[in-house]
N, C-alpha and C positions, 0 to 999 in steps of 0.2 A: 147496802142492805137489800135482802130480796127478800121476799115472802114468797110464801110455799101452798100449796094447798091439794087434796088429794082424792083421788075419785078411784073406783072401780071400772076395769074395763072387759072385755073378754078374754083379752088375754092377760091380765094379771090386774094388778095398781099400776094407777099414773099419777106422778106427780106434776103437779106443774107448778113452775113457779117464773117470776117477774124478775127480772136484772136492767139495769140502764147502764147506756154505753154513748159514752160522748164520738159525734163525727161533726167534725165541719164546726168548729166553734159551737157545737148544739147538742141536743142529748136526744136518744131515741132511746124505748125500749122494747125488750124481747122477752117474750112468753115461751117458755123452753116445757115442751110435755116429754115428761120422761119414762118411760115403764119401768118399774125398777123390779120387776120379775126377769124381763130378762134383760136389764139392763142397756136398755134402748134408746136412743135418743126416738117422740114419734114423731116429732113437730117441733119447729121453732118458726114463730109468728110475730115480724117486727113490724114497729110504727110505722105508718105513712108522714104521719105528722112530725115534726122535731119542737124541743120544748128550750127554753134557756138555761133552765136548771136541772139536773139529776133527782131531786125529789120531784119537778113539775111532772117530769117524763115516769117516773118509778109510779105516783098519784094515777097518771092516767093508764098504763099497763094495768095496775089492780082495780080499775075500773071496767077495764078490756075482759082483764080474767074474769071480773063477778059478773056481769054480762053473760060473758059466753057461758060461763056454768049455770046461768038461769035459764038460758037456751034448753041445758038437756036435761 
């Protein structure tokens, strides 16, 4: 499951949203900002940390994300 979430930018919408992806016996996840004016990948931003589970890691990404959007 990912969650999504959406902001204005100058050059169009970006979506961002949160995916978890198992390595190493472990799970990390990844923050993918997307433009979807022109269809752009703008950024993808993984964990340093690794978690046991796919929800520990998917928990701590949407933690990453509402953080960072309180940033701006």
């Amino acid at each position: 499951m990912s969650s999504h979430k959406h902001a204005s930018s100058a050059s169009g919408k970006v979506r961002a949203s949160v995916h978890t992806a198992e390595h190493a016996g472990s799970y990390l996840w990844a923050i993918t900002l997307l433009d979807t004016q022109e269809n752009d990948v703008r950024r993808v931003l993984l964990s340093d940390d690794s978690f046991a589970t796919s929800a520990a890691a998917r928990d701590a990404g949407e933690a990453a994300l509402k953080g960072m959007s309180q940033d701006h």
